[in-house]
C-alpha positions as CSV (number, residue, x, y, z in Angstrom):
1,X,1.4,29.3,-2.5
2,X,0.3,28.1,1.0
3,X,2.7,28.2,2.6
4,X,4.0,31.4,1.1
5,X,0.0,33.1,2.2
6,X,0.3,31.4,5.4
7,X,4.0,32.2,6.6
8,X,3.2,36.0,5.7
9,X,-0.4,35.7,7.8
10,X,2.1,34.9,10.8
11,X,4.5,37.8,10.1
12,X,7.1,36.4,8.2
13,X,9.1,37.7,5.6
14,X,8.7,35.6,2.2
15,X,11.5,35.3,-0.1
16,X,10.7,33.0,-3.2
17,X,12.6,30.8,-5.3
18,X,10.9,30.4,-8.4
19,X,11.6,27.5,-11.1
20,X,11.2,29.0,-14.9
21,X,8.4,26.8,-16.1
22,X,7.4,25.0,-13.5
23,X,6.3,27.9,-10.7
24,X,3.2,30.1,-11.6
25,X,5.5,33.6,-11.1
26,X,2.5,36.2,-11.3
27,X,0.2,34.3,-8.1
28,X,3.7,33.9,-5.9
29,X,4.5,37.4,-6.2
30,X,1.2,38.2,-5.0
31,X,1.7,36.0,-2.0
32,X,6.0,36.7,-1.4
33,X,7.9,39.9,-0.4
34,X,10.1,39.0,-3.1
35,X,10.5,36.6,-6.1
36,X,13.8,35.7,-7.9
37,X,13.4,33.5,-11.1
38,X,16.3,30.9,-11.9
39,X,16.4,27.7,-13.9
40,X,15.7,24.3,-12.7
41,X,19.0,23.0,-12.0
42,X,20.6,26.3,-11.0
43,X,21.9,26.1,-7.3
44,X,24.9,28.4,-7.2
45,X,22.1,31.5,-8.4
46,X,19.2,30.5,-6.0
47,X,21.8,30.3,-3.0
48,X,23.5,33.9,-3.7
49,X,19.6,34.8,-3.9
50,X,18.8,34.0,-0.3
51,X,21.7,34.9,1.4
52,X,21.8,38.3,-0.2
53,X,18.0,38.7,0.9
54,X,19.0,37.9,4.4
55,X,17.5,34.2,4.8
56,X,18.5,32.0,7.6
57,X,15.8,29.3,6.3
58,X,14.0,27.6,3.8
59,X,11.1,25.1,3.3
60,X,11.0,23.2,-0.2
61,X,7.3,23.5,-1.5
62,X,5.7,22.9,-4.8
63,X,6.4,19.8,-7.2
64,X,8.9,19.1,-9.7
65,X,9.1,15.9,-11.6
66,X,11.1,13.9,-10.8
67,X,11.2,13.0,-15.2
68,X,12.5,16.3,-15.4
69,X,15.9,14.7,-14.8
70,X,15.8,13.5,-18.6
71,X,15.2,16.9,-19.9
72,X,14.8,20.5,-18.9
73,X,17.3,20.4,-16.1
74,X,20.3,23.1,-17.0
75,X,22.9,22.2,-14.3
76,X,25.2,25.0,-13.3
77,X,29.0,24.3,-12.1
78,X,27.4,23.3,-8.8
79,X,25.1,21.6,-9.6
80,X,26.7,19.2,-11.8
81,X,29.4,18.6,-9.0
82,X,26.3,17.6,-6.3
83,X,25.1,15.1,-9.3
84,X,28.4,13.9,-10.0
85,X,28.8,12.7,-6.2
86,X,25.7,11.2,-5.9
87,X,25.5,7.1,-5.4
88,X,21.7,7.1,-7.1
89,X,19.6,9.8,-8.4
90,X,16.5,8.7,-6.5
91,X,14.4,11.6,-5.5
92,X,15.7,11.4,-1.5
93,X,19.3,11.1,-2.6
94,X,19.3,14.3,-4.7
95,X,17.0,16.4,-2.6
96,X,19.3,15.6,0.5
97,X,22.2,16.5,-1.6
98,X,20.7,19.9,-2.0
99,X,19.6,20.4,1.6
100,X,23.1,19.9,2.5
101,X,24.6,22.1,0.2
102,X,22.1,24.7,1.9
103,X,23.3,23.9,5.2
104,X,27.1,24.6,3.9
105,X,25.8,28.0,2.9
106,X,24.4,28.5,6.5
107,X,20.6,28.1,5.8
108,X,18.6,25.6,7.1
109,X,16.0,23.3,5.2
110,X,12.6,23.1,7.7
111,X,9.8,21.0,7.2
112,X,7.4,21.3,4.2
113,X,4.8,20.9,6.4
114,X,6.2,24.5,8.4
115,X,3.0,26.7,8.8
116,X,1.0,23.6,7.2
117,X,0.2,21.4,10.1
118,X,-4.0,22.5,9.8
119,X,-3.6,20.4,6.3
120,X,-2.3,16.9,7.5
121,X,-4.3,14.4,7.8
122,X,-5.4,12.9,10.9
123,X,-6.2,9.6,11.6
124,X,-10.2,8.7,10.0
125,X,-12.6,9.0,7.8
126,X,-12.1,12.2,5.9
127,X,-15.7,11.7,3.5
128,X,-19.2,11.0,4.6
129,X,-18.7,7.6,2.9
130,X,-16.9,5.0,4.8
131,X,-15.2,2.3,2.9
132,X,-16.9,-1.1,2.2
133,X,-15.2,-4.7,3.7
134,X,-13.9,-5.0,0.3
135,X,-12.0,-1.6,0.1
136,X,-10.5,-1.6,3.0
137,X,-9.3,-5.1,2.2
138,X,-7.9,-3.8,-0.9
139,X,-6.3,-0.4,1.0
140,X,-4.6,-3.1,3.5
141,X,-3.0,-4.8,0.5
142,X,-2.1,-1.6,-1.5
143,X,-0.4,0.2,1.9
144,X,2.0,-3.1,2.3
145,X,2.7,-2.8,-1.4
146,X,2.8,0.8,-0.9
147,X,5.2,1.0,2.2
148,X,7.8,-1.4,0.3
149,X,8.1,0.7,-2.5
150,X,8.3,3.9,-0.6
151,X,10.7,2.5,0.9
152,X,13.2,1.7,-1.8
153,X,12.6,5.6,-2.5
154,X,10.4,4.6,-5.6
155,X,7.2,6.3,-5.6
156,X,4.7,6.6,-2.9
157,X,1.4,5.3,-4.4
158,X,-0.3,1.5,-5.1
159,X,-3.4,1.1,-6.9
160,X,-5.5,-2.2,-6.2
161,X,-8.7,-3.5,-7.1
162,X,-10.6,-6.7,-6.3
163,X,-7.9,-8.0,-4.1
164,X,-5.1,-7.7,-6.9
165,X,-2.3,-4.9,-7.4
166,X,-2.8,-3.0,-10.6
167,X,-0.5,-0.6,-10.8
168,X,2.4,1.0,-8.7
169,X,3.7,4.4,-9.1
170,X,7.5,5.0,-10.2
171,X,8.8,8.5,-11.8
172,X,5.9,9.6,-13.7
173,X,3.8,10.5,-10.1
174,X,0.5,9.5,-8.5
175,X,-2.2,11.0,-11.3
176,X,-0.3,9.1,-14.5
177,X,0.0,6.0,-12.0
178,X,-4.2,5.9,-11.6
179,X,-4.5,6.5,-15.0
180,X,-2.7,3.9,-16.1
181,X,-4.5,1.5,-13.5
182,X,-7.9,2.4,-15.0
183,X,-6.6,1.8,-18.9
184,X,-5.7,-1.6,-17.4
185,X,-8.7,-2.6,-15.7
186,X,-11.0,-1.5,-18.7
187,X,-8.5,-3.2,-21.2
188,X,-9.9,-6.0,-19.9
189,X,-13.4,-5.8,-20.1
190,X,-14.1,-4.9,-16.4
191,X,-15.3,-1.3,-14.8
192,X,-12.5,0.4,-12.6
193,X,-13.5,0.5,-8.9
194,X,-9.9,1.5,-7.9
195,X,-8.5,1.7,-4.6
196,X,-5.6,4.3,-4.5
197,X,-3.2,4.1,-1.2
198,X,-0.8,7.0,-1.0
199,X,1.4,6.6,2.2
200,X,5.3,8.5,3.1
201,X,8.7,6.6,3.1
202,X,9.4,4.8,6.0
203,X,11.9,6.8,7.1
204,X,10.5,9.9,5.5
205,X,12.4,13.3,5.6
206,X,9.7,16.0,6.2
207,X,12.2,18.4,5.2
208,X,11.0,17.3,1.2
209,X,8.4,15.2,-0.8
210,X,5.6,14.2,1.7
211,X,2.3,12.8,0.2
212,X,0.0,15.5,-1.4
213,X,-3.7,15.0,-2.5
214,X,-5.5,18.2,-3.5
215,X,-8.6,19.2,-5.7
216,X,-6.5,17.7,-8.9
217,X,-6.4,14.8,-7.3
218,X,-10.0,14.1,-7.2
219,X,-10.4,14.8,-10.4
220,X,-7.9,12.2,-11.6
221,X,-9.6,9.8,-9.8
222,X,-13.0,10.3,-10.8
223,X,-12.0,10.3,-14.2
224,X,-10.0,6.7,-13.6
225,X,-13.3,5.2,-11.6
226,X,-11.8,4.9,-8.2
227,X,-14.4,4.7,-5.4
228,X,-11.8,4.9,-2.6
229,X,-8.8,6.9,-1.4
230,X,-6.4,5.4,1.8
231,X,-4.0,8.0,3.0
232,X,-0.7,7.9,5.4
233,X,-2.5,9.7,8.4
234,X,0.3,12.8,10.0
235,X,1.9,12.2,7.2
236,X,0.1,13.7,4.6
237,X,-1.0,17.3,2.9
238,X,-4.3,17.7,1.9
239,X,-4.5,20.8,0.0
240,X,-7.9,22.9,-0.1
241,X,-9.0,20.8,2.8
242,X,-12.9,21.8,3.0
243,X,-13.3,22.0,-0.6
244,X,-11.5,18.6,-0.9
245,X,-13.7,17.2,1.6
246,X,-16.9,18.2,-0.8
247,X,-15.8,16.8,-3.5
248,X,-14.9,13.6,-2.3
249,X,-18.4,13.6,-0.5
250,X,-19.9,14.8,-4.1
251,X,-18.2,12.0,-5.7
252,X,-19.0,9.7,-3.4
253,X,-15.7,9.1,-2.5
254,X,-14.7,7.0,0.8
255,X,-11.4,8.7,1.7
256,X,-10.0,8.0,5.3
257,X,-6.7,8.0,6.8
258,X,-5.1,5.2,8.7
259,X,-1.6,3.9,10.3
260,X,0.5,1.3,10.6
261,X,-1.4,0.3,13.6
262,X,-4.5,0.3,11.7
263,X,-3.2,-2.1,8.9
């Protein structure tokens, strides 16, 4: 939806790919020149789509889960060729698959961050709050943790608390991942005081699946008692920045973003 309001603010022509189920039709046509509805797994109809409407390129936006691979997918012809071929079915390996099928097809895949570079992060504190000794101790754990398993195209997210990993995020995505960090710290008698580190792949493809936090994500972690939030800074989306930035503030949040360098 952002990028869709935002690319038309800059006199663009929008035309939408939407996933049945998973994209919220009614608000995208509001916000594209046109809308075309296909199935998730569909790539023969989607491609025919843009190339009859005249597109030359295309940004990926929006989530899909990557679960959704054990149900809810209808592969066309296509598609089940591209999966066939693949050597894993990590997120990276089937996203580039796609990308390159596009490219065949003579349209080429930008940057989800096209028209969105106002939304990543920047290097500091991002609340009112600055972390305690003890968070950012924490935070400097979780990113190592974090940029290992980003790296073996897992998930993107650590959660740690009094010096100790809790919980690391793998298919079911970054709210589940706190969630189930916070059932495990009070399983145990203790209050959560969770510090979440969300950081991009080391070699991360900007063309699909950068780090997101938005207003959801706030809510997620108020309800799983985390008092700190570490983001990858220029590498990650903050959606609803302003609004974000109250919330944290009302929630007493320390969110900041840091670097390699910083660690």
């Amino acid at each position: 939806m952002l990028f869709a309001q935002e690319a038309r603010r800059r006199g663009s022509r929008v035309v939408a790919v939407a996933l049945k189920g998973v994209t919220d039709v009614p608000a995208l046509e509001a916000a594209a020149d046109e809308v075309r509805g296909f199935a998730l797994g569909q790539v023969t109809g989607p491609l025919d789509f843009l190339k009859g409407a005249g597109v030359k390129r295309v940004v990926m936006a929006g989530k899909v889960q990557h679960v959704s691979l054990f149900g809810g997918v209808i592969p066309d012809f296509r598609a089940v060729k591209i999966l066939a071929g693949l050597k894993d079915r990590r997120t990276d390996t089937i996203l580039s698959a796609i990308a390159d099928e596009f490219k065949k097809e003579g349209l080429e895949v930008l940057s989800s961050a096209t028209y969105l570079s106002h939304l990543i992060a920047a290097a500091g504190p991002l609340s009112k709050r600055r972390p305690s000794a003890a968070e950012e101790a924490d935070a400097a754990l979780g990113w190592k943790a974090a940029k290992a398993l980003a790296g073996l195209d897992v998930g993107q997210s650590v959660v740690v608390q009094g010096k100790a990993v809790v919980a690391v995020e793998a298919m079911e995505g970054t709210d589940a991942t706190v969630r189930r960090a916070a059932e495990l710290v009070r399983s145990n008698g203790d209050a959560p005081k969770l510090v979440v580190v969300k950081v991009a792949k080391p070699r991360q493809d900007f063309r699909f699946d950068l780090p997101v936090v938005g207003l959801e994500t706030l809510a997620v972690l108020k309800e799983a008692g985390a008092t700190a939030l570490a983001l990858e800074a220029g590498k990650t989306l903050i959606f609803d920045r302003e609004a974000f930035a109250r919330g944290a503030d009302a929630q007493d949040l320390a969110v900041w973003a840091i670097s390699g360098e910083d660690v």
